[in-house]
ROBALUM-986141 format. One record per residue (C-alpha): residue in three letters; x, y, z. Coordinates in steps of 0.2 Angstrom, whole numbers, padded with zeros to 4 digits, always signed. Each point is the difference from the previous one (the first is absolute). Layout:
% ROBALUM-986141
ALAXYZ;...
//
This chain:
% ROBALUM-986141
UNK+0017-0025-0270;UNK-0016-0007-0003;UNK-0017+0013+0001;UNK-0009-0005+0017;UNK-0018-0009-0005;UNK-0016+0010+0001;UNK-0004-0007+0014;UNK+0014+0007+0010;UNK-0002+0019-0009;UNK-0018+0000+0005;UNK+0003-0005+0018;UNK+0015+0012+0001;UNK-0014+0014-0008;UNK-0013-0006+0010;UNK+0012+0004+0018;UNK+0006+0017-0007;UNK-0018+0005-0002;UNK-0006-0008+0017;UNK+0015+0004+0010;UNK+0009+0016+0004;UNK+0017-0003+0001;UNK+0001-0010-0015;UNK+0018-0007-0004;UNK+0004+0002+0018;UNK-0003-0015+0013;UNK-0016-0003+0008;UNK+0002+0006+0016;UNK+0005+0019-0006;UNK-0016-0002-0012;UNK-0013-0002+0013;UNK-0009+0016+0006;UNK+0005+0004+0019;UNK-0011+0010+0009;UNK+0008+0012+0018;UNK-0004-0010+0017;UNK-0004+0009+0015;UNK+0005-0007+0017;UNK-0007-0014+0007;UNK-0013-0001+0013;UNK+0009-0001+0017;UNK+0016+0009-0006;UNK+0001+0012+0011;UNK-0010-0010+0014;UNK+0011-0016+0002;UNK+0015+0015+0001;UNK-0010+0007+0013;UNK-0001-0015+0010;UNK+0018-0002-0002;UNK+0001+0015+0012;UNK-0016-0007+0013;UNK+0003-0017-0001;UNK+0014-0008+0012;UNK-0002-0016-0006;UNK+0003+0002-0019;UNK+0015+0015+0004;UNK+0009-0013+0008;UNK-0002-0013-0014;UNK+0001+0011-0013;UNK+0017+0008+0008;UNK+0007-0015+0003;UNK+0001-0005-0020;UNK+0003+0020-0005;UNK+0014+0000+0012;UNK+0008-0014-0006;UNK-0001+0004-0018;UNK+0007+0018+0000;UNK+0014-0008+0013;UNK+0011-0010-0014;UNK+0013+0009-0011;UNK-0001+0003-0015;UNK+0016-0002-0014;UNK+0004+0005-0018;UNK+0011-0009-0012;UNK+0006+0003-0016;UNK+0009-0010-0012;UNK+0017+0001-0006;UNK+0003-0013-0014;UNK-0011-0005-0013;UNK-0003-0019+0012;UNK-0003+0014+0013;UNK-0017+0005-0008;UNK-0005-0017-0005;UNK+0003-0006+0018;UNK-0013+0018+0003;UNK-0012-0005-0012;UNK-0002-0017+0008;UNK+0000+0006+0018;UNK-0016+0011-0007;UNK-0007-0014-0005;UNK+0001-0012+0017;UNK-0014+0002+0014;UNK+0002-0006+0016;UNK-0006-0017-0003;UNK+0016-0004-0006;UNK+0012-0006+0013;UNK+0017-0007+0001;UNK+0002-0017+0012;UNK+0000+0011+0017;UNK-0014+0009-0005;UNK+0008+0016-0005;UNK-0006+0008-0013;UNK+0008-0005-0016;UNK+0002+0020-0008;UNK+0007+0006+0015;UNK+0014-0017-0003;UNK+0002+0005-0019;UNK+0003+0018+0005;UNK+0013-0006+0013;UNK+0010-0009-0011;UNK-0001+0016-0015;UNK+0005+0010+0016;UNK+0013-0013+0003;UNK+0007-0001-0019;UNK-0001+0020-0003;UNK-0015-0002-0013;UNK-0012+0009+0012;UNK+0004+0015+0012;UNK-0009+0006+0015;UNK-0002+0019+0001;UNK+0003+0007+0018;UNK-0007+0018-0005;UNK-0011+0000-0015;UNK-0016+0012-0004;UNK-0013-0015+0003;UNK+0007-0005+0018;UNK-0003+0022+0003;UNK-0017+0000-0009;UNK-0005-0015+0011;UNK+0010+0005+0018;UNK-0003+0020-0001;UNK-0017+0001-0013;UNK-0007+0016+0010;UNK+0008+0013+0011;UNK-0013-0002+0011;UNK+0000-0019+0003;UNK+0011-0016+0001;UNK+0001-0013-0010;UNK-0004-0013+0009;UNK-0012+0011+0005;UNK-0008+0003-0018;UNK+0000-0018-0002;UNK-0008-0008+0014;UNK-0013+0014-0005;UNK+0000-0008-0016;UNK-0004-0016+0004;UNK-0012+0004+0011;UNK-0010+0009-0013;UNK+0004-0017-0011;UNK-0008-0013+0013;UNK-0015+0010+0006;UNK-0008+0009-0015;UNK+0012-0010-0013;UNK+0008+0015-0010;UNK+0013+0012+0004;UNK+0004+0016-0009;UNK+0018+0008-0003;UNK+0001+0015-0004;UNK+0015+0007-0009;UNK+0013+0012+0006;UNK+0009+0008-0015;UNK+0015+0012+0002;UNK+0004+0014-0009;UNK+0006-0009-0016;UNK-0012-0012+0000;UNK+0005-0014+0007;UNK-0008-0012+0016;UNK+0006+0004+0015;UNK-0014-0004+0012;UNK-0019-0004+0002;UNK-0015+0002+0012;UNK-0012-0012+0005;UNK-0016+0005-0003;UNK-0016-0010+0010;UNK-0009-0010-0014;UNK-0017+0011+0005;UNK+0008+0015-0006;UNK+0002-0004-0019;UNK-0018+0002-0003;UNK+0004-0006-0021;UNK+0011-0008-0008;UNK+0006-0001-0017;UNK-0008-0007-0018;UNK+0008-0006-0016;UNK-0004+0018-0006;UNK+0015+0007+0009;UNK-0010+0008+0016;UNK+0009+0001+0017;UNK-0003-0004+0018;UNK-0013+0013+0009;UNK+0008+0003+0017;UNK-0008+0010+0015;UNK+0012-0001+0014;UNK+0003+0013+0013;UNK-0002+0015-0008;UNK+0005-0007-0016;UNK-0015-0002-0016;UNK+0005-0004-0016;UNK+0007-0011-0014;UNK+0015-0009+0001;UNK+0009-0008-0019;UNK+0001-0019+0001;UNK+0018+0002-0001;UNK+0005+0011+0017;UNK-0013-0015+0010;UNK+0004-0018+0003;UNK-0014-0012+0004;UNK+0002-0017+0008;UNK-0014-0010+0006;UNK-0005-0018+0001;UNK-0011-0005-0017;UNK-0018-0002+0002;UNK-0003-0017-0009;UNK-0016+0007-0006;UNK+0006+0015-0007;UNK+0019+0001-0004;UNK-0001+0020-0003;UNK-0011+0003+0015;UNK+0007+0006+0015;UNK+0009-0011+0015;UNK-0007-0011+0008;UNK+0007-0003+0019;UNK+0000-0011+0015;UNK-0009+0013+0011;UNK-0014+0000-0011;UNK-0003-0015+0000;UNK-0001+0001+0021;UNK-0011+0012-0002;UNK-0016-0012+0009;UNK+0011-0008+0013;UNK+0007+0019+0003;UNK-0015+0006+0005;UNK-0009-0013+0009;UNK+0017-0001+0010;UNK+0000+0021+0000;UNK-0021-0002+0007;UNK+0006-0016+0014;UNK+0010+0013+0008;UNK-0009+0015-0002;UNK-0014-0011+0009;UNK+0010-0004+0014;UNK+0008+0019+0003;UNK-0022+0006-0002;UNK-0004-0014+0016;UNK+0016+0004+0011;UNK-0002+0019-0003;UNK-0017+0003+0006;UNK+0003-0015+0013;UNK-0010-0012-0008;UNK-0018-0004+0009;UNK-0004-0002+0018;UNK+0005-0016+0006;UNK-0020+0001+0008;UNK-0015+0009+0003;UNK-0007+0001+0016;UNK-0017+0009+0002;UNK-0007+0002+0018;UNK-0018+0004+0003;UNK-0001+0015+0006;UNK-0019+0005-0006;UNK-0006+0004-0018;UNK+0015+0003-0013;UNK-0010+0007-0013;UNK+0001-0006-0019;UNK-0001+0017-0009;UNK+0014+0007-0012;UNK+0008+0013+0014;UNK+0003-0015+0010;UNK+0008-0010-0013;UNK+0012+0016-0005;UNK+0003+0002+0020;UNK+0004-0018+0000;UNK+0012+0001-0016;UNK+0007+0015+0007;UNK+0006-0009+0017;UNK+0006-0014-0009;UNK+0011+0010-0011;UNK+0005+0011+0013;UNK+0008-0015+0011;UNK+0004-0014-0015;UNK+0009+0011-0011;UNK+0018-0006+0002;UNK+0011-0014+0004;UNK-0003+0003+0018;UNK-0014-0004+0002;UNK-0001-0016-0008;UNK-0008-0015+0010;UNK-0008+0012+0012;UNK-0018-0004+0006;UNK-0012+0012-0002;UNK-0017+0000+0010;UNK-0014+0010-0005;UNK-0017+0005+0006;UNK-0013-0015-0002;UNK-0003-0019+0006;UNK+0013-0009+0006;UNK+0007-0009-0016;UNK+0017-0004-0006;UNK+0005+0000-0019;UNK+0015-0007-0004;UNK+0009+0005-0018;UNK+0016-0005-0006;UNK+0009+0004-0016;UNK+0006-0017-0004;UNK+0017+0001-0012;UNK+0001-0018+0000;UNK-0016-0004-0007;UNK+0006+0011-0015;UNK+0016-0006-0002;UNK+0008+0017-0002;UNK+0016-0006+0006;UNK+0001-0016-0012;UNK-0006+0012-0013;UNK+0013+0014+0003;UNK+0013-0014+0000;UNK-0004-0009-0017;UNK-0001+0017-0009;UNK+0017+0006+0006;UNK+0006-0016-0004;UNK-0006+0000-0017;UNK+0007+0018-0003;UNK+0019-0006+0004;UNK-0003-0017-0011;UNK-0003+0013-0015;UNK+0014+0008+0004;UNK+0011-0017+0001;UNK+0006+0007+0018;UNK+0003-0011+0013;UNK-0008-0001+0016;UNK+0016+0001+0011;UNK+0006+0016-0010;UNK-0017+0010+0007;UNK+0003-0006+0019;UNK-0011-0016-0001;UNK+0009-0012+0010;UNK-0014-0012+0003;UNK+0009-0017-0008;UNK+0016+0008-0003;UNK+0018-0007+0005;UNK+0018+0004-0006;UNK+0001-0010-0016;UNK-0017+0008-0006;UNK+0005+0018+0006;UNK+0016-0003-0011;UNK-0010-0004-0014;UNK-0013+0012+0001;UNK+0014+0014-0006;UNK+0004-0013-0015;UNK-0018-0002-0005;UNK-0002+0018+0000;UNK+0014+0004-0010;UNK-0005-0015-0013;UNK-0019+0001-0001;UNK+0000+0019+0002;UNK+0014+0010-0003;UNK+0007-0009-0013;UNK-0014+0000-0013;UNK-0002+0021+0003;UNK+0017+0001-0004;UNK+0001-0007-0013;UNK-0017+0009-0005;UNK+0007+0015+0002;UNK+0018-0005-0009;UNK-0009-0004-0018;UNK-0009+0015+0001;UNK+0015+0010+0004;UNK+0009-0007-0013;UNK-0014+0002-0012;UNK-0004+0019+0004;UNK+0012+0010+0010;UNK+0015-0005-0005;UNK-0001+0002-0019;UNK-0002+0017+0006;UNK+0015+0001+0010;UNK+0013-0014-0008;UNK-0006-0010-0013;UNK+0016-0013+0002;UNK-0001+0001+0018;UNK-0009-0018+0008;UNK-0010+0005+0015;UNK+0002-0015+0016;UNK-0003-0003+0019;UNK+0009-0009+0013;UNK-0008-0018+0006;UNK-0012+0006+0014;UNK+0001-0018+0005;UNK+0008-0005+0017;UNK+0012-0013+0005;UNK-0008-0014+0005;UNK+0009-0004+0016;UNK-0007-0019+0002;UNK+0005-0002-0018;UNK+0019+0007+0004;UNK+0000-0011+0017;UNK-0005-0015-0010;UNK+0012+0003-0016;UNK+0015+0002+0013;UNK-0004-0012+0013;UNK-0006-0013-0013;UNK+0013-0016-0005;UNK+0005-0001-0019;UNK+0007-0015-0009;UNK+0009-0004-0016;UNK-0016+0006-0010;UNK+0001+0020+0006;UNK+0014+0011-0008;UNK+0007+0013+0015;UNK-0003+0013-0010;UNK-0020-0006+0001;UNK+0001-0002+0018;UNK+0006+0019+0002;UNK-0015+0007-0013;UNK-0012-0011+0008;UNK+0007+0009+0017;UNK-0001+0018-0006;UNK+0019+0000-0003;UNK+0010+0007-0015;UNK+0008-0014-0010;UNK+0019-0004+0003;UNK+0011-0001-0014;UNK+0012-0011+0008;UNK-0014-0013+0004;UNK-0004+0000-0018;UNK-0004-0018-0006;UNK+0002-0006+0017;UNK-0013-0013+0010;UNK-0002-0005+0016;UNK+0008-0016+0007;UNK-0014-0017+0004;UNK-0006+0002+0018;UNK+0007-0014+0012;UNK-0006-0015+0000;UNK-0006+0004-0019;UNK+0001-0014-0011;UNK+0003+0001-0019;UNK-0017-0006-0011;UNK+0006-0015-0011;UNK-0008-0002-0018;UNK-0002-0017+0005;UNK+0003-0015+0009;UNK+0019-0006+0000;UNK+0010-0014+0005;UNK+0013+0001+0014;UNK+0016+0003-0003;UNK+0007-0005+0016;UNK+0008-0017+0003;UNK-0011-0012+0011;UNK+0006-0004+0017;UNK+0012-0015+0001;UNK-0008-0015+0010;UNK+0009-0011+0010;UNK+0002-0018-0001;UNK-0016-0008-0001;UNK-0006-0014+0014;UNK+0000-0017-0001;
//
């Protein structure tokens, strides 16, 4: 083998004496300094619990993604974990003509062919249905994403047994691991209940949405970024409770001459004083009051309209559910709503919504809990996606010809294939007429004529 050139052993010098990991790729080289947590962790969880609006958004997508059940394959035959290995590799994106996703096909026909083999009971489907004795699942999970959409990171703590092995984990809330770890080795600084201390990088699994600013800082979520139209929404509210509480201002002010009224502090307290005393709840609001003084009325009004609290309120709701991809018929807002868009609404959601967090969540799974549990085992979801019913309607009411297989027709349908329609198509519609290539010339006799006249 030939010497490399100078120029590459001084470059290859040159990055070992620049770069700490030397020989190792970039990425591990780089120093990495501990994060804290963001500003507005703990707030925007906070708000989870004060805020109606962004609960009911944020529950609707959580619900749906800790609602689908999970599965685990495993190979039997060599082809078995080639047909793994390329199921790993295919995202959502990749769909079959019906728009089913094309893993879940290829796993059906392993299934189908004995390379591949569902587990009914295996310890993944326990860690991920029973991962606390306190708490479900499901439960677990929609906690889970929850932490993933607002602040953008979630923690699992691990759960060993006695010999060592994962048999659960805790969700702990981003705001409570106060460090986490550098290249150096350095665990994650938790303070959580009555817990303080260091927890290994290896009992703590940390997913979170990447900051494209910083790749090794910590997550960046949905809620955060809300954090504006949170809290102008949060202040619209509080303003209108404040004005119905203490019944808002008089509707007038009538002041009736009954001598001098006297301008000094102790009458401006004595006035204060009254006015607390009889406008100081919702009752009283749009009273007249009459005072001591000329006769003069004062009209004041707290106009809403002119503020545009209502519109306001309105487009920031709005714009909270947009982020969340959640439709407005899913949160009760029926204003331009009908039966083909209600039907579609649960669709939207499960594609723009649900799908993408699942499969989030399976990557990362697959990626760090589950060489911890089974590192052959294949980690996988059911379609969250409904039925369409128009598109079922269509495909069954729908006339085929020639060009359509019967077999197509029944996929197309939401039916399981037939064998003993194999190969077969449908029959020309009556009244159909075959194309011809081209023009032809008649094969048919021609009339016979009769004697011609004289």
């Amino acid at each position: 083998m030939a010497r490399p050139s100078f120029g590459t052993r001084f470059k290859a010098a040159l990055a070992g004496f620049l770069l700490p990991g030397s020989g190792r790729p970039l990425v591990h080289g780089i120093p990495i300094n501990p994060f804290t947590p963001r500003r507005g962790s703990r707030a925007v969880c906070s708000a989870y619990r004060t805020n109606g609006w962004l609960r009911a958004v944020a529950d609707t997508v959580a619900e749906s993604v800790a609602t689908p059940r999970w599965r685990v394959l495993k190979a039997t035959t060599p082809k078995g974990k080639a047909l793994l290995a390329t199921c790993k590799r295919l995202s959502t994106e990749a769909r079959t003509r019906t728009g089913a996703l094309e893993r879940h096909q290829v796993q059906a026909k392993g299934l189908a062919r004995g390379d591949l083999v569902e587990l009914d009971t295996h310890e993944l489907l326990t860690l991920l249905e029973h991962p606390h004795p306190d708490f479900t699942g499901r439960s677990l999970r929609k906690v889970q994403q929850l932490h993933l959409d607002l602040p953008g990171e979630s923690f699992l703590w691990l759960r060993r047994s006695t010999f060592g092995s994962v048999v659960g984990y805790e969700v702990v809330p981003p705001a409570c691991v106060l460090q986490t770890p550098t290249q150096t080795g350095a665990g994650y600084l938790v303070v959580y209940n009555n817990f303080s201390g260091m927890v290994p990088r290896s009992e703590m699994v940390w997913l979170r949405h990447l900051d494209p600013d910083n790749l090794h800082a910590r997550g960046v979520g949905r809620g955060l970024a809300l954090g504006d139209e949170l809290d102008a929404s949060e202040a619209i509210q509080q303003t209108l409770k404040s004005t119905f509480e203490r019944g808002g201002l008089p509707a007038a002010i009538v002041g009736v001459d009954g001598g001098t009224a006297g301008d000094g502090e102790d009458e401006v307290e004595d006035l204060r004083a009254k006015y607390e005393e009889r406008f100081s709840g919702p009752d009283s609001a749009g009273l007249v009051w009459f005072v001591n003084g000329k006769t003069t009325l004062s009209q004041v009004q707290q106009d809403f309209r002119a503020l545009q609290l209502v519109e306001a309120e309105k487009s920031l709701r709005d714009y909270v559910r947009q982020v969340y991809n959640v439709p407005p018929e899913l949160v009760g807002d029926l204003t331009s709503a009908n039966r083909s868009t209600s039907e579609e609404a649960k669709y939207t959601l499960a594609e723009y919504a649900t799908l993408p967090r699942l499969e989030f969540l399976r990557t990362e799974y697959q990626l760090h809990l589950v060489p911890l549990v089974d590192r052959d085992a294949v980690l996988d979801y059911d379609d969250p996606r409904p039925h369409s019913w128009e598109r079922r309607l269509k495909a069954m009411t729908s006339a085929y010809g020639p060009h359509v297989f019967m077999n197509e027709a029944r996929e197309l349908a939401g039916q399981a294939p037939d064998p003993k329609l194999n190969g077969m198509r449908f029959q020309p519609l009556p009244g159909a007429q075959p194309v011809q290539d081209g023009p032809k010339e008649p094969h048919n006799e021609p009339p016979p004529r009769g004697p011609a006249k004289g």
